[in-house]
N, C-alpha and C positions, 0 to 999 in steps of 0.2 A: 765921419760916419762910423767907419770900422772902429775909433777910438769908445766912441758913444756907446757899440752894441755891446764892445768889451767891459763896460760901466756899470751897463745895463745885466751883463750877466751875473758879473760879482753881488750886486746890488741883491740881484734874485737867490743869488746863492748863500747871502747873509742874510736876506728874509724866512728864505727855507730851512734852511739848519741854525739859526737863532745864534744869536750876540755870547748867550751864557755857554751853550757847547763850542761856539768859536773859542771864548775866554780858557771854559776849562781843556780846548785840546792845545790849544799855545802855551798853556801854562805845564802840562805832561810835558809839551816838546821842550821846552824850557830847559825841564829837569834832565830830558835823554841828553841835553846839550851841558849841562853840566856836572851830570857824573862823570865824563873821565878828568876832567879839570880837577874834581875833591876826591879822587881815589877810586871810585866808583866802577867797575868793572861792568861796561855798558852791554855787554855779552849776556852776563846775569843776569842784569836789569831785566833787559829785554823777554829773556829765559823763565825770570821767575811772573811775570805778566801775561807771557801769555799761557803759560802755568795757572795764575790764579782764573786767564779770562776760562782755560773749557774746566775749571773746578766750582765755576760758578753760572756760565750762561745757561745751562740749560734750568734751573730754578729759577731765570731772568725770565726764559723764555715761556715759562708756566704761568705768568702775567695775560702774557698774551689771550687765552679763549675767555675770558673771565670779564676783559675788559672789552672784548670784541661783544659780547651778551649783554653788556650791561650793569653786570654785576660790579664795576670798578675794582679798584688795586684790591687783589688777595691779600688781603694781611691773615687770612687763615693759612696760610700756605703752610706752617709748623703740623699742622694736620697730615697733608700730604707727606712731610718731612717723617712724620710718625710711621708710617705707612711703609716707606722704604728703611728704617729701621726696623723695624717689624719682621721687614724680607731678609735685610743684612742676618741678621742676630740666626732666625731659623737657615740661614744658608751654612752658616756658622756651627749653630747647632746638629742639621744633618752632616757634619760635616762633610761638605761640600770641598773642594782645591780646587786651586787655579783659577782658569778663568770659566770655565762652567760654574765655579762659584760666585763669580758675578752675573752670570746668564742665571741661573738658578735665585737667588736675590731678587734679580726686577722680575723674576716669574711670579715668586712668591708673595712679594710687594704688589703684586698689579689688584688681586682680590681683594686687598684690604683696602688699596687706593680708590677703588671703584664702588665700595663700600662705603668710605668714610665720608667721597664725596657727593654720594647719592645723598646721604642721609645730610650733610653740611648744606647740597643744591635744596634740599626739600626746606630747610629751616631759613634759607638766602630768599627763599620763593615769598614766604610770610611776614619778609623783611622789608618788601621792596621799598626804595628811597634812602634804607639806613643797614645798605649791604654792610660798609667799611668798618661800622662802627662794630656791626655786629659780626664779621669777621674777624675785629681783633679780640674780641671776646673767645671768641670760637678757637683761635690760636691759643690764647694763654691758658684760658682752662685744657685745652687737651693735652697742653705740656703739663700742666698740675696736675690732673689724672695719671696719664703717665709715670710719675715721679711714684705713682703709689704702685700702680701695674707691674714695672720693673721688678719691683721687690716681689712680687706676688707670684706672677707668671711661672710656672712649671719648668723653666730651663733649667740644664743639667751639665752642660758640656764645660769640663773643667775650665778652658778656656776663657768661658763669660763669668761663670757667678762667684762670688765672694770665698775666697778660700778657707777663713774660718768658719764659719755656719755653710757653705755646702749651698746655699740660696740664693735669691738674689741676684741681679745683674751688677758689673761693676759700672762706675761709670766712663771707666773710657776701656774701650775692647780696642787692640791689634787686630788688624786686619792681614798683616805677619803671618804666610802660610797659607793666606787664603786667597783674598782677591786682591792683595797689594801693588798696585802699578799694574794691573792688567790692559788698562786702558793707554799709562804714559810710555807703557815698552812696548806696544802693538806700533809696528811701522814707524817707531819713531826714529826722527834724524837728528844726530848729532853734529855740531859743527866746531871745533877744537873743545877745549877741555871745558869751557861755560856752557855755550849756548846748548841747549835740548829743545826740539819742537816735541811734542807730549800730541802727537799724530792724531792717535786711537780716540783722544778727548775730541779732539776737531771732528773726525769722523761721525763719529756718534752724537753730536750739538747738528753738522750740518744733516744727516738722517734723518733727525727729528723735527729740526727746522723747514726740512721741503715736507715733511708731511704734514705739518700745521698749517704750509702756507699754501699747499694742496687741497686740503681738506676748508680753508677757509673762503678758495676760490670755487670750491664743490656747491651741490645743491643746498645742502645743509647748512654748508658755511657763508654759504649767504643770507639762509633763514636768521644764522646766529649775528649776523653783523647789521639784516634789517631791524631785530630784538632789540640790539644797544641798539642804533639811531633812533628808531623811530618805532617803539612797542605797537602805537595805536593804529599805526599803516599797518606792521606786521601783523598784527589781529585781525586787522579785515582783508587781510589776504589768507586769514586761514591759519596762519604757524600757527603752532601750539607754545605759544611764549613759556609758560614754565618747563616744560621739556626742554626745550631748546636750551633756555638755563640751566637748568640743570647738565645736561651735556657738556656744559662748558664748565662747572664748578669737578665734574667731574675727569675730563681731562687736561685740568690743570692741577687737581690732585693726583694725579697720576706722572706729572709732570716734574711736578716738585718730588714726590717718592723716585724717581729714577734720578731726578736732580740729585739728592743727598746721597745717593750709592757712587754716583760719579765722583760726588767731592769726596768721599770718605776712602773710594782703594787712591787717590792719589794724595789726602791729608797723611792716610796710614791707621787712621784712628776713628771708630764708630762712637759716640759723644750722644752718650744717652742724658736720661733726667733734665738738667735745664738748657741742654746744647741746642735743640732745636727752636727756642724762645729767640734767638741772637739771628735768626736766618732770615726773617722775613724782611726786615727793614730794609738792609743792603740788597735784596733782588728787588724792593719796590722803587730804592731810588736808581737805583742804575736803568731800571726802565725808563723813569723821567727824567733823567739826566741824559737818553739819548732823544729824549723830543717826545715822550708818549705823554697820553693825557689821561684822565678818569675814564675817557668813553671811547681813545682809540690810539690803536699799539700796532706796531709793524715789525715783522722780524729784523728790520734798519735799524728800529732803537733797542730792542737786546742789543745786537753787536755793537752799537755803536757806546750805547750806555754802561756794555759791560767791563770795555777794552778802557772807557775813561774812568769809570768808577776806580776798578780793579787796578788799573794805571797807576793813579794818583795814591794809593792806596799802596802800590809797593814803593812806589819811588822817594816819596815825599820823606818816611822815616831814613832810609836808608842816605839819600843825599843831605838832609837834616844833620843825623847823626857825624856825617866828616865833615862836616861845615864848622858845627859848633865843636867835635873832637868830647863828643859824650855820650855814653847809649841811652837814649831817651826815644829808642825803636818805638816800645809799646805804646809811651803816653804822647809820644806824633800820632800813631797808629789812632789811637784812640780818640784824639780830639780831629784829626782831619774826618777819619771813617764819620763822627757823630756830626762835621761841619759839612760834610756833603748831604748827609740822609737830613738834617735840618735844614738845609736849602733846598735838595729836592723836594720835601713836601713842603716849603712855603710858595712852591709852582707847580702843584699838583692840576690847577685849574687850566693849566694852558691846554691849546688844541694845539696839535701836530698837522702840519704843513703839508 
């Protein structure tokens, strides 16, 4: 009987966490097993992963109200993205230092996030049925806009704009001097000459993490999770359905704008004009690659989706490269990154367990 209940549990436990995130977490562990065998310095490994997971979970995490509403996967998220560059650059611009220059950043960031997703939730509102499509519309053209804004915009700080003409944003700004690692050298522990935990990044993911999952257990956030299941209950109970969406488009734009500051003081580099085009894919599959669906996300599958995504993601080139004894880092990089986000959206349809 005791052999039976123990059958029984594994059985429940490969129903709920599904056969493909079994596959893709034994294939990571694979790889942690064979980098020291190909030269691989398992210390790093592990260093530069969970490096990538807090430079990237909390834009995973900015999935979440959007799909809790209804509204399904943000592919407008480069929106939001715009938004925290917006803050970056004027933090830059006032010049700002240290780390009040990243406290200053998502300050400045938050108006424009709240802005751009009011006006994004109002036009998602006139959509309904054909959110996705019409959020990836909504992404690409505001990075094409942008592309023109940059050049346009009144900055001044030697720092950002073009040195010959005096105008202009460049396209990739140092974060050198400003908010560089503000977040990877808060509290962080080092353990011999590889491994770094990047502390300040975890900090500030789980922060933001208990207050989504706060606010989703609140009064509100329940209105917002009656909206996705089920609009036509939640109407005759009275929610105000396009509010409630709206709420949600706009603090996952806010989500993604503090997202892109997090990644930027520990990338080093703020990546205007078409750098925000490349972000949304990678935080929509790593939400479904930890088990979320179109109409429902849990703070389980950020972590879980970000740690494997971003996993595979470091590991794969790097143990690739001593295997074969050739740097072929980027074009692994490149075809694994675009074989995970094309398997994650050809199981965009599953429901989470």
């Amino acid at each position: 009987m005791r052999k039976m209940a123990i059958i029984e549990k594994i059985k429940d436990f490969i129903h709920n966490f599904g056969w493909p995130r079994i596959i893709i977490g034994l294939f990571l562990f694979s790889l942690f097993i064979m980098a020291p065998f190909v030269g691989v310095n398992i210390n790093t490994s592990l260093s530069d992963t969970l490096t990538r997971f807090g430079m990237n979970s909390i834009m995973v995490l900015a999935m979440v109200p959007m799909i809790h509403s209804g509204c399904g996967l943000n592919f407008g998220l480069p929106l939001g993205i715009i938004a925290g560059l917006l803050g970056g650059t004027l933090a830059i611009e006032f010049n700002f230092v240290g780390p009040i220059s990243f406290v200053m950043a998502m300050i400045l960031s938050t108006p424009f996030a709240i802005v751009f997703g009011w006006a994004y939730g109002k036009l998602l509102n006139r959509v309904k049925g054909g959110e996705m499509m019409i959020a990836t519309y909504v992404g690409f053209s505001s990075v094409a806009f942008m592309c023109m804004m940059w050049l346009l915009l009144p900055y001044s700080s030697p720092t950002m704009v073009w040195g010959y003409a005096g105008r202009g944003l460049r396209t990739t700004i140092s974060t050198e001097g400003f908010y560089l690692h503000v977040l990877n050298d808060f509290l962080s522990v080092r353990i011999g000459e590889h491994f770094v935990l990047p502390t300040g990044m975890f900090l500030l993911f789980a922060i933001l993490a208990l207050i989504i999952w706060a606010f989703l257990h609140s009064k509100k956030g329940t209105a917002m999770t009656a909206v996705g299941s089920n609009p036509v209950f939640a109407k005759a109970c009275g929610i105000d359905i396009d509010r409630t969406r709206t709420l949600s488009v706009i603090l996952s734009t806010w989500l993604g704008a503090i997202g892109i500051l997090v990644y930027q003081q520990s990338f080093g580099f703020i990546q205007l004009y078409m750098g925000p085009f490349f972000m949304a894919l990678p935080a929509v599959s790593a939400i479904l690659i930890g088990g979320a669906s179109v109409n429902k996300a849990s703070i389980t599958n950020v972590i879980v989706g970000t740690f494997l995504f971003q996993g595979i993601l470091t590991m794969t080139p790097s143990v690739m490269n001593s295997v074969i004894q050739t740097d072929m880092s980027e074009v692994i990089r490149i075809v694994v990154s675009n074989g995970m986000i094309l398997y994650a959206l050809t199981r965009k349809t599953e429901a989470t367990r």
